[in-house]
C-alpha positions as CSV (number, residue, x, y, z in Angstrom):
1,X,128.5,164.7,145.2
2,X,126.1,162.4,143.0
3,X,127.0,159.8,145.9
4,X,126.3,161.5,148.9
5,X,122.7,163.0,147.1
6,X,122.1,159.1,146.8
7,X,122.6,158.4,150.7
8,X,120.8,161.6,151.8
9,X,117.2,160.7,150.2
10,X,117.9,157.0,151.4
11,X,118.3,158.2,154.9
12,X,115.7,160.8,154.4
13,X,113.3,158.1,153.3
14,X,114.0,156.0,156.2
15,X,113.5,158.3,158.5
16,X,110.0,159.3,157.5
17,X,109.3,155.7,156.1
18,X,108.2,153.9,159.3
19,X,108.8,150.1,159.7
20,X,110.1,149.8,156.4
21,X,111.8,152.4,154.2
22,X,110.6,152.2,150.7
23,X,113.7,152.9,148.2
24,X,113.2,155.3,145.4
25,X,113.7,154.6,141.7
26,X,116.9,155.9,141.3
27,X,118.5,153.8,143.5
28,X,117.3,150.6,142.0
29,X,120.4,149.4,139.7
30,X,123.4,147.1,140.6
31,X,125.9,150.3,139.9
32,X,123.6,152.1,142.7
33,X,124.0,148.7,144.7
34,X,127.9,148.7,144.2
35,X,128.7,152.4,145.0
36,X,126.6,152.0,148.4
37,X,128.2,148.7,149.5
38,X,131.9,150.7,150.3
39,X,130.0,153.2,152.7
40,X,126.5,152.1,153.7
41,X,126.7,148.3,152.7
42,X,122.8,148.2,154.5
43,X,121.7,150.4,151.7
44,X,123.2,148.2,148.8
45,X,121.8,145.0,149.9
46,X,118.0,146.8,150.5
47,X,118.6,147.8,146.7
48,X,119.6,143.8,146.0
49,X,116.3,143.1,147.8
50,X,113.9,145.6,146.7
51,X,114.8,144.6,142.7
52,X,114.3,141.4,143.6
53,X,111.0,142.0,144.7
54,X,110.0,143.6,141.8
55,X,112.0,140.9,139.2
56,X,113.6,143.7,138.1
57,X,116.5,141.4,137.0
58,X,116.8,137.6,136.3
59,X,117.5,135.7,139.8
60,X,121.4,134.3,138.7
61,X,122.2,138.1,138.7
62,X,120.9,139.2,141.4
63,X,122.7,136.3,143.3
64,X,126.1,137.3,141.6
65,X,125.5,140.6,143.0
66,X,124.2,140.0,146.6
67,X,127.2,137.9,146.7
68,X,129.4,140.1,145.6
69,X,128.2,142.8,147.7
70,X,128.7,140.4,150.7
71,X,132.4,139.5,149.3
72,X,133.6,143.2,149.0
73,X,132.8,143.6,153.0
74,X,134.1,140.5,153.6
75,X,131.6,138.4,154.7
76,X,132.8,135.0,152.7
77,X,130.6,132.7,154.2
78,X,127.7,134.8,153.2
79,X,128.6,135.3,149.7
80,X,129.5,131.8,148.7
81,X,126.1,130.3,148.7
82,X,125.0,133.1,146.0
83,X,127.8,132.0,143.8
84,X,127.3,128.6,144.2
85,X,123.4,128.7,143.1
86,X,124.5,130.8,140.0
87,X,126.7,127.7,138.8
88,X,124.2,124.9,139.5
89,X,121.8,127.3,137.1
90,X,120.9,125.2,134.7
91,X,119.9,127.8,132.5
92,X,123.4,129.2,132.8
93,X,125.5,125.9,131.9
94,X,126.5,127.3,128.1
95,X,127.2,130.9,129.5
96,X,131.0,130.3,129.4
97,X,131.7,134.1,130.9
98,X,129.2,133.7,134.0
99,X,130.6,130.1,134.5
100,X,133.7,131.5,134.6
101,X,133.2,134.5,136.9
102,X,131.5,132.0,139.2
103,X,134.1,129.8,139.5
104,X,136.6,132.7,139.9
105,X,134.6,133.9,142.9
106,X,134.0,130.8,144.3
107,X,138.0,130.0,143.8
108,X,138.5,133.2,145.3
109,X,136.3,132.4,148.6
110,X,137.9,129.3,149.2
111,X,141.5,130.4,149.4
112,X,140.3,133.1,151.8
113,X,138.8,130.7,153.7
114,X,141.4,128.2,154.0
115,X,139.7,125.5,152.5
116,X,142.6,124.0,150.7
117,X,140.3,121.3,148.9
118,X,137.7,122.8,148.1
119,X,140.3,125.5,146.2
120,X,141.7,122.7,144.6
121,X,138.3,121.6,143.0
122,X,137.7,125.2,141.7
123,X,140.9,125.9,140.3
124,X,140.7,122.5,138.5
125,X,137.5,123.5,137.2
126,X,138.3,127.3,136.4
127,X,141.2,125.9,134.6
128,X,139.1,123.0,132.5
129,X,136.6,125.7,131.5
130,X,138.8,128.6,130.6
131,X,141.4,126.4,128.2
132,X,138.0,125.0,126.6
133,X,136.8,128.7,126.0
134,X,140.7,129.9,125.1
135,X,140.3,132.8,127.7
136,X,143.7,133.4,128.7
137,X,143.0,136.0,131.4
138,X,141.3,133.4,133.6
139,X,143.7,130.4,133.0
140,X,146.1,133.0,134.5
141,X,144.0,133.6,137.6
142,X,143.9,129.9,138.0
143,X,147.7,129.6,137.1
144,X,148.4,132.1,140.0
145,X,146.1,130.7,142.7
146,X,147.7,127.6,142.2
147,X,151.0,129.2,142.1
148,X,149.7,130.8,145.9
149,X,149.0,127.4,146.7
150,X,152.7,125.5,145.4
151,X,154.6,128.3,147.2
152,X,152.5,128.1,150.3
153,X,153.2,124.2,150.8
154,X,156.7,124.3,150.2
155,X,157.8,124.3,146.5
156,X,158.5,127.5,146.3
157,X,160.3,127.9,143.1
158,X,157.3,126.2,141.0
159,X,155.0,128.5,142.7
160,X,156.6,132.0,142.0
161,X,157.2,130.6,138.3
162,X,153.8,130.1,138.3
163,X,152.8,133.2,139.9
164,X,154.9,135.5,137.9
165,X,154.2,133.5,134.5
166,X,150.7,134.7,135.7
167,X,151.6,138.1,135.6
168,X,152.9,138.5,132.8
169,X,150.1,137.0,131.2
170,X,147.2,138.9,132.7
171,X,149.6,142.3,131.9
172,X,149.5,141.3,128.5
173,X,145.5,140.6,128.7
174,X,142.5,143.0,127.5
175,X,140.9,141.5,130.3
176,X,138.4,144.7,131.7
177,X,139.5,144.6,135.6
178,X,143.0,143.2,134.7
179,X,144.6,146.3,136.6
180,X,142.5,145.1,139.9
181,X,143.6,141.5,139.4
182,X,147.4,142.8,139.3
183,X,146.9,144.9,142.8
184,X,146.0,141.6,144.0
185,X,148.5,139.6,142.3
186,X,151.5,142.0,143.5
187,X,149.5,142.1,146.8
188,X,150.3,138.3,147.3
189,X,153.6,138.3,146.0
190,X,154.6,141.1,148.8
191,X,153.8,138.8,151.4
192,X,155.4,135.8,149.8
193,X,158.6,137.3,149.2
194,X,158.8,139.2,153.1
195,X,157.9,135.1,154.2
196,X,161.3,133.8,152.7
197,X,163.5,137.2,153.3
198,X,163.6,138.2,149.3
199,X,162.8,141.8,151.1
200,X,163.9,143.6,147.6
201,X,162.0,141.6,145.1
202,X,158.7,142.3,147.8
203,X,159.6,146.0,147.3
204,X,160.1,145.9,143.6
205,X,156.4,144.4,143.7
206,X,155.5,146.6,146.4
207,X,155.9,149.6,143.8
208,X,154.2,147.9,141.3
209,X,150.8,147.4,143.5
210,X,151.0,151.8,144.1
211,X,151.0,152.2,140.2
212,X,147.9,150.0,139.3
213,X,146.4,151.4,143.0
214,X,147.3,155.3,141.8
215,X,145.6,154.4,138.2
216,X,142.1,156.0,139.2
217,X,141.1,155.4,136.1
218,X,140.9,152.0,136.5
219,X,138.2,152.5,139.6
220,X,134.5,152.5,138.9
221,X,134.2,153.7,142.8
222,X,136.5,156.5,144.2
223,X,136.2,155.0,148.1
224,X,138.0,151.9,145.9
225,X,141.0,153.7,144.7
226,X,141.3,155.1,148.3
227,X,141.2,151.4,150.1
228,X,143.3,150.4,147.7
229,X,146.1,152.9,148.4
230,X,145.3,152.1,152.2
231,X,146.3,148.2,151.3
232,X,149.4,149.4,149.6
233,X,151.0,151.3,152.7
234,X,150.1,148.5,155.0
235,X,151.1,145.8,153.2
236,X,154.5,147.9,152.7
237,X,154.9,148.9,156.6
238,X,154.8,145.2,157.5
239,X,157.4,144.2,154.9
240,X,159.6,147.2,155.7
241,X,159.1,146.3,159.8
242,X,159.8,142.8,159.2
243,X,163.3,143.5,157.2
244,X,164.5,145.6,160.0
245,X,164.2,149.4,158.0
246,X,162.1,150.7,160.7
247,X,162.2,154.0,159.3
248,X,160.8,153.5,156.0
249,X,158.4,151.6,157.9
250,X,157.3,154.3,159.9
251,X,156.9,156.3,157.0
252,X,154.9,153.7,155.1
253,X,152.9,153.8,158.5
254,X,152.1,157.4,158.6
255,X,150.8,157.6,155.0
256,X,148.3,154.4,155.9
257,X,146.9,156.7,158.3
258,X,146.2,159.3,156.3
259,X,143.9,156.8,153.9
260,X,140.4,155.7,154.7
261,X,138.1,153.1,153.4
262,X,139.8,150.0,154.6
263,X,137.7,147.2,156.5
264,X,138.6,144.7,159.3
265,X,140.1,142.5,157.2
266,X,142.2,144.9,154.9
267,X,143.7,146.4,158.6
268,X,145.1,142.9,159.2
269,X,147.8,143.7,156.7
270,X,149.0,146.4,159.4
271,X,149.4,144.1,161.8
272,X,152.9,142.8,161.6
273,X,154.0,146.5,161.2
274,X,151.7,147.0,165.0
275,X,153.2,144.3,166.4
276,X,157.0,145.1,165.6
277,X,157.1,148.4,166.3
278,X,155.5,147.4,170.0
279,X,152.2,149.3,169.1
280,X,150.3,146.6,171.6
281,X,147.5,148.3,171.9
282,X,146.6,149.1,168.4
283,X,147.5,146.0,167.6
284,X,145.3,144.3,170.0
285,X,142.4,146.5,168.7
286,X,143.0,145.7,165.1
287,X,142.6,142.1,166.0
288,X,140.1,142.1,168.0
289,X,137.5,143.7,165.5
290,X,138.9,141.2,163.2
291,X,137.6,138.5,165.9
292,X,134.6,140.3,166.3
293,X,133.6,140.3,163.0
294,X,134.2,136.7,162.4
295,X,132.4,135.7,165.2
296,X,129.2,137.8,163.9
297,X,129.2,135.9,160.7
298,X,129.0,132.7,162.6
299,X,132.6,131.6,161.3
300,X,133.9,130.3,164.8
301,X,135.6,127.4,163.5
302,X,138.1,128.0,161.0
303,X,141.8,128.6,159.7
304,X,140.6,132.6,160.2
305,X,139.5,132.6,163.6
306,X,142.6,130.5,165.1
307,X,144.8,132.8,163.4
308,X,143.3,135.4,165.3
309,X,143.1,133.5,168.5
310,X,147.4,133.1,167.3
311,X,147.5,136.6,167.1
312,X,146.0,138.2,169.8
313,X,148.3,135.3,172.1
314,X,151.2,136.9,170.9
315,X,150.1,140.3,171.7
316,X,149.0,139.7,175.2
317,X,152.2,137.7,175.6
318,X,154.1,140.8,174.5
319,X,152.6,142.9,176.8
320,X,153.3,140.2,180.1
321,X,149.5,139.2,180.0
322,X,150.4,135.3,180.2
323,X,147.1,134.5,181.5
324,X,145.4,135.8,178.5
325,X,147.9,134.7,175.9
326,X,147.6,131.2,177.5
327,X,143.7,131.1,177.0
328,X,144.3,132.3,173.6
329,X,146.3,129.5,173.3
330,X,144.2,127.2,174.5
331,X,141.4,128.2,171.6
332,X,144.0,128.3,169.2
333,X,144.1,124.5,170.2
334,X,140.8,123.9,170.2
335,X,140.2,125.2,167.1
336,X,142.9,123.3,165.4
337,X,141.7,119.8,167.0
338,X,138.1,120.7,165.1
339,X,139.5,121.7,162.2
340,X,141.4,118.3,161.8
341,X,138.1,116.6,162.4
342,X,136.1,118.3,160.0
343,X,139.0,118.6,157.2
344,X,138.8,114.7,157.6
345,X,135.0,115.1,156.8
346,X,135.5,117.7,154.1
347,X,138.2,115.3,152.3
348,X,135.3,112.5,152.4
349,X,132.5,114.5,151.2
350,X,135.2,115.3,148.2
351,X,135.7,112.2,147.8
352,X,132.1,111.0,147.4
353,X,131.5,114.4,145.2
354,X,134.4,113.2,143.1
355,X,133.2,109.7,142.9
356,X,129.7,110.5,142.1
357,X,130.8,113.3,139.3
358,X,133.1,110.5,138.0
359,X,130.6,108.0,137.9
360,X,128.0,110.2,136.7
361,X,130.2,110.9,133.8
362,X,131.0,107.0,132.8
363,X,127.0,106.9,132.8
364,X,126.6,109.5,130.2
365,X,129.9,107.8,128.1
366,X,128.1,104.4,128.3
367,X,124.5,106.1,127.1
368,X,126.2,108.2,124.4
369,X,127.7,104.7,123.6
370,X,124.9,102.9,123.2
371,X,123.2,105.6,121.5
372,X,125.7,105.9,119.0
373,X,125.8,101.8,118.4
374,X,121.8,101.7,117.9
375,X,122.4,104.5,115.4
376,X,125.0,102.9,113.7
377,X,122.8,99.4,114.0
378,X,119.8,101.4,112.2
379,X,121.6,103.2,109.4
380,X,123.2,99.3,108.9
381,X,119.9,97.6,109.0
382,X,118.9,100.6,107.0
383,X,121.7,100.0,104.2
384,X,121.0,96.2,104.4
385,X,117.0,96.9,103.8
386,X,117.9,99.3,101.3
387,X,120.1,96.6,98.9
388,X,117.5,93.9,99.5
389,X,115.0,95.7,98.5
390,X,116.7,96.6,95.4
391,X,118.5,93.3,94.9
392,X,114.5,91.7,94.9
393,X,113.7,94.1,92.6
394,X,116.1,93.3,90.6
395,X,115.6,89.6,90.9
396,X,112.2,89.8,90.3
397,X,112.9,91.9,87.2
398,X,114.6,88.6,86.0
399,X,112.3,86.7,86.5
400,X,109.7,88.2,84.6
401,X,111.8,87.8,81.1
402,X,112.8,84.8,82.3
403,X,109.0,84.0,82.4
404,X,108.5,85.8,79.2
405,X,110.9,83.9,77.5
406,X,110.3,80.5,78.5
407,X,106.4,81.5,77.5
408,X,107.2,82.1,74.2
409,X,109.8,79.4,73.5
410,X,106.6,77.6,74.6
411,X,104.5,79.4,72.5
412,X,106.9,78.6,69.4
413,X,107.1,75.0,70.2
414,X,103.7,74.7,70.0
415,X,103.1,76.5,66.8
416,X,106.0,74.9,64.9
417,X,108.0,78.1,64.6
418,X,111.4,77.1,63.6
419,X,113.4,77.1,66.9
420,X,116.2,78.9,64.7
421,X,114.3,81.9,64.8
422,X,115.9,85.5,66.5
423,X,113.0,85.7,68.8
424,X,113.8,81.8,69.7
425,X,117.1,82.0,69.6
426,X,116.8,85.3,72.1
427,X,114.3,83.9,74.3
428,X,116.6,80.3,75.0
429,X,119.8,82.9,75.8
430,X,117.6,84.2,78.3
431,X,116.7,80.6,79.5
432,X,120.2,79.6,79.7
433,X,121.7,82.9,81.2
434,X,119.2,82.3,84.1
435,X,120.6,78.4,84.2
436,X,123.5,79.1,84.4
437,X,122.9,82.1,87.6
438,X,121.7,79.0,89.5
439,X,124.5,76.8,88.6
440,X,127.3,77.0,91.1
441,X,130.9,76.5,89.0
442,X,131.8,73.4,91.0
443,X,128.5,71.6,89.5
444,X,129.1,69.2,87.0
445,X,126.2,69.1,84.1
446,X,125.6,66.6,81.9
447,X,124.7,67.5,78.5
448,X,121.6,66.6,77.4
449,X,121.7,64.5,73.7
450,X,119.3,65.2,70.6
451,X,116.9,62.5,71.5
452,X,115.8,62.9,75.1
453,X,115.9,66.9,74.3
454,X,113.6,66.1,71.2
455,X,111.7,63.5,73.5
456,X,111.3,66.3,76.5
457,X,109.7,69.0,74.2
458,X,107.6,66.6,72.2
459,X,105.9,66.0,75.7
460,X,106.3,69.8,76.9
461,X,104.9,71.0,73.8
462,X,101.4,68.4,74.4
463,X,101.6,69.6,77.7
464,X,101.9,73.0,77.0
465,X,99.5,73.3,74.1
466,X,96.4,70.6,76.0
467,X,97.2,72.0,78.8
468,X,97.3,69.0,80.5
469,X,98.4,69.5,83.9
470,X,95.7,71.7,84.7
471,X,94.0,68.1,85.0
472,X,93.5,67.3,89.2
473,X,94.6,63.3,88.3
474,X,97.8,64.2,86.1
475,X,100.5,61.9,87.0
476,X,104.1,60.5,86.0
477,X,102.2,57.8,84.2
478,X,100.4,59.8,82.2
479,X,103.7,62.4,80.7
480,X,105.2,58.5,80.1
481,X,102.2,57.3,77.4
482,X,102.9,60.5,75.8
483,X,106.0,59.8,74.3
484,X,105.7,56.1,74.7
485,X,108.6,55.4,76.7
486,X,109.5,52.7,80.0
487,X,110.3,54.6,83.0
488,X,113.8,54.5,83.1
489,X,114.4,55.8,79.9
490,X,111.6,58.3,81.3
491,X,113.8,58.9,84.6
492,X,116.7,59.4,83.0
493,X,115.2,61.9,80.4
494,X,113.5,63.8,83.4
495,X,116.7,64.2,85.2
496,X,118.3,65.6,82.4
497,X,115.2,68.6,82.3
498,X,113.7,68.9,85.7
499,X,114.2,67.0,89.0
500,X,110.9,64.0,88.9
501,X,107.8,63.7,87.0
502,X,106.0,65.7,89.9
503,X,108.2,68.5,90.0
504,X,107.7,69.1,86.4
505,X,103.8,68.6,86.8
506,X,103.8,71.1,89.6
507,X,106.0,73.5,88.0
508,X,104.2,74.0,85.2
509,X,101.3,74.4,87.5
510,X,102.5,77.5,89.6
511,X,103.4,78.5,86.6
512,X,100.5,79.4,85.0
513,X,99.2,80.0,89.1
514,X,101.9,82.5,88.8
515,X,100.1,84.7,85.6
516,X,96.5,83.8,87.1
517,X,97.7,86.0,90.2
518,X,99.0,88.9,87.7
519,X,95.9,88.9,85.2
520,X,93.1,88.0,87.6
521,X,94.1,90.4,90.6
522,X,90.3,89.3,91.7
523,X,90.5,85.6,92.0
524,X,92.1,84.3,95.8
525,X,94.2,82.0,96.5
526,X,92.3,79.3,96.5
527,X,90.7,79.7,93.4
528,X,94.0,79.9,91.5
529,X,94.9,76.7,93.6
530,X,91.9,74.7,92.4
531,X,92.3,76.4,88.6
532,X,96.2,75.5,88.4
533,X,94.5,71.6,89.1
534,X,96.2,71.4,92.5
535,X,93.1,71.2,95.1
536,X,95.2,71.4,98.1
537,X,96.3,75.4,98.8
538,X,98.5,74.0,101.1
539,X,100.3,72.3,98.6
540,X,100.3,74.9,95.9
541,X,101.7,77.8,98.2
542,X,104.3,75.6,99.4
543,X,105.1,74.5,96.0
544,X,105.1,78.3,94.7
545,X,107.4,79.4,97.2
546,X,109.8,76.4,96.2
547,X,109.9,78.4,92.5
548,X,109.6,81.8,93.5
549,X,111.1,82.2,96.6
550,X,108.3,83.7,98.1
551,X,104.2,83.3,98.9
552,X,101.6,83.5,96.4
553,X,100.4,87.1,98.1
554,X,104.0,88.5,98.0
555,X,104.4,87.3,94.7
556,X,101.1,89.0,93.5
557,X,102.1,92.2,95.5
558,X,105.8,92.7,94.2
559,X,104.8,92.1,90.7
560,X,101.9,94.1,90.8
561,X,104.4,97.0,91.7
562,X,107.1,96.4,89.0
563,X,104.9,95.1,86.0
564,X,102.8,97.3,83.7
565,X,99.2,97.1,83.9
566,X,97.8,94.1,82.4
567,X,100.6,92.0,84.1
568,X,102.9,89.8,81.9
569,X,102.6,90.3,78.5
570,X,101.3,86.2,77.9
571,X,97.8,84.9,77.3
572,X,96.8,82.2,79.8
573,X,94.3,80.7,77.3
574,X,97.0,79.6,75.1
């Protein structure tokens, strides 16, 4: 009653609207849209149009609506370009249950449509994205359509395992319109089983289809429950025609008359029944409204229309009309030498599509690739930064008690503090730990004897405590007439304790360079090169790197950052 309020303002409204009828409020929501689309389909889709004039909803729903709306009145061709706008949604590509209605749909419109690759692609992909959301339902519509498919190309036994595995599956389901899914799973399986003769098991299923179609609870729409019913009786008069029990047939006839609601399409089921009981002329008008509508949605050239054209041939055939049945023939063949030539073109746009989609992936693997190696390249150089950082640290660390210690072994050389001393005896363990980190364990060392080590720190200790080689002229001559000895006993002596006599000069220069740059944070470079008695900074940085490892600013910078303040804990003017 609710309904037919609904349609009466609509009509009222366009009748006193003018040009264009303006809807009222109550009509604008998709259940409104869905309960028109049955009995004034014109209504339902001004509803579709008017909501999305006002954005009362976002655009990917209305689309799924306005196509389904255009599905339920069978108008395919109309519907799919709705679906397939939802699916390239970006917006949409982590909404598993609207990808997955989509692709159902889609799946859906291919198979009526006899486009046998293109319903290859979508149960693939319907498939794929139902196992990766574990949604069993829809794995089993896929597992069914491809069932449809196996069984219609000639392996029959794989394809009614599959099918009724399918069943099962979806009986079993909480899916919410799993009951309309079985009408049109026991639908299918009617028509499969009449094709090969199995006339009882299409029967068995036959019954099965009047349960779920009698279950008007599972109808949002009454006019649904009705054309459902109508489906059930044609579907059954055809099987019952075709396996010879014309009686039961005729019954099963007389109770699809007595249901309404059923479109040109659904009255195609009725037709095998028509045309074996030698009803020619209703069966010519059934088909010919079929024809008619195909032809007003534009769909001249397809699988659809030339089995029409078939139809109607035999019809007209039956009737002695051989002049019309062979012009239906003759379509029949044009139609089939068009669709070879554009299933050639469909298989190498799927192709391409394939190609592309396959190629497009690789891409993305190779980018995530080489995103995932610079990452692993960073955190490396990372780690690698990290322990130099801290292995410096530590060496530098070292190196300031190892500076420590050889200033006050200096220091008590100088003085004449017994070298037996713990402070003496703690600072030359220091010395020789260091000596011995430098030492690789192949090197062979001589050992020094008691008079060129007595020699070496009698002239270290004049050195040290004069401070001689802060002198510009200081030379190898000059460390010789301090101890009084020829050169080769000098050579030898120096080898023992240092590399040459400039070495050691030089040494003991950066040195005491290296504290200047510590406790005189103000003096540059130069300043400590000319102070340290070496006038060339050339020579001096090049020579401090050759102790320290490093420059004369790094030095002063990684010290500075690691010492207390007031630098090493020496006195230059010693």
């Amino acid at each position: 009653m609710r309904k037919m309020i609904l349609i009466s303002v609509f009509l009222l409204a366009t009748l006193s609207g003018g040009a264009k009828a303006t809807l009222p409020d109550s009509l604008l929501s998709f259940e409104k849209a869905y309960t028109c689309n049955l009995t004034t389909p014109d209504t339902a889709f001004a509803i579709v149009q008017t909501m999305r004039e006002r954005k009362m909803a976002p655009a990917w729903r209305l689309d799924i609506v306005e196509g389904d709306l255009n599905y339920n009145i069978r108008r395919f061709l109309r519907s799919r370009p709705f679906y397939e706008r939802t699916l390239a949604n970006e917006s949409l590509r982590d909404s598993d249950q609207v990808q997955l209605d989509v692709l159902k749909r889609l799946m859906d419109v291919c198979d009526l449509l006899n486009e046998d690759d293109n319903l290859m692609e979508y149960i693939f992909r319907l498939r794929q994205k139902a196992r990766s959301c574990g949604n069993k339902e829809f794995i089993a519509m896929a597992d069914f359509m491809e069932g449809k498919r196996t069984h219609f190309h000639g392996n029959k036994a794989e394809g009614y395992e599959l099918c009724l595995k399918a069943v099962e599956a979806m009986k079993a389901s909480n899916y919410r319109r799993k009951h309309s899914e079985l009408r049109v799973f026991y639908a299918e399986l009617i028509k499969m089983y009449a094709r090969d003769g199995r006339y009882e098991e299409a029967l068995q299923m036959s019954k099965l289809q009047e349960a779920e179609a009698r279950n008007s609870s599972t109808f949002s729409i009454n006019k649904a429950g009705d054309r459902a019913m109508r489906r059930v009786f044609a579907l059954r008069a055809s099987m019952l025609a075709q396996a010879g029990r014309r009686a039961e047939a005729d019954k099963a006839y007389a109770q699809w008359l007595k249901t309404t609601g059923g479109s040109v399409i659904d009255d195609l089921d009725i037709f095998d029944y028509l045309r074996l009981a030698q009803h020619n002329t209703e069966a010519l008008n059934v088909i010919k409204q079929y024809r008619e509508f195909l032809q007003s949605q534009g769909d001249t050239l397809s699988y659809r229309m030339m089995s029409a054209y078939n139809k109607e041939a035999l019809i007209h055939l039956a009737s002695g009309e051989y002049d019309m049945a062979a012009h239906h023939g003759r379509e029949v063949a044009r139609i089939a030498d068009s669709l070879h030539l554009r299933i050639s073109d469909i298989k190498m746009d799927m192709t391409n599509k394939l190609l592309m989609e396959e190629m497009e992936r690789h891409r993305s693997q190779l980018w995530n690739t080489i995103v995932f190696a610079l990452l692993l390249g960073l955190l490396l150089l990372l780690g690698v930064a990290v322990y130099y950082t801290r292995k410096i640290r530590q060496k530098n660390i070292h190196l300031v008690r190892l500076l420590n210690a050889i200033d006050a072994y200096r220091k008590a050389v100088v003085s004449g503090v017994s070298l037996t001393s713990p402070e003496i005896v703690e600072a030359l363990e220091t010395i020789r730990s260091y000596d011995n980190d430098e030492i690789s364990s192949d090197e062979v060392v001589e050992e020094p004897d008691d008079e060129d080590r007595r020699l070496f720190i009698e002239m270290d200790t004049q050195v040290t405590r004069d401070r001689l080689f802060l002198k510009p002229g200081f030379c190898r001559e000059d460390l010789m007439r301090l101890i009084g000895v020829d050169k080769n006993r000098f050579g030898k002596m120096m080898s023992k304790y240092s590399t040459n006599a400039s070495v050691y000069i030089n040494v003991r220069r950066v040195e005491y360079g290296a504290k200047l740059l510590i406790e005189q944070p103000t003096y540059t470079i130069a300043t400590i090169a000319l102070e340290c008695g070496m006038g060339n900074t050339v020579t001096f940085n090049r020579t401090f790197k050759e102790v320290y490892s490093m420059t004369p600013s790094e030095y002063r910078e990684q010290m500075g950052a690691i010492l207390p303040k007031g630098g090493v804990k020496t006195d230059v003017n010693q």
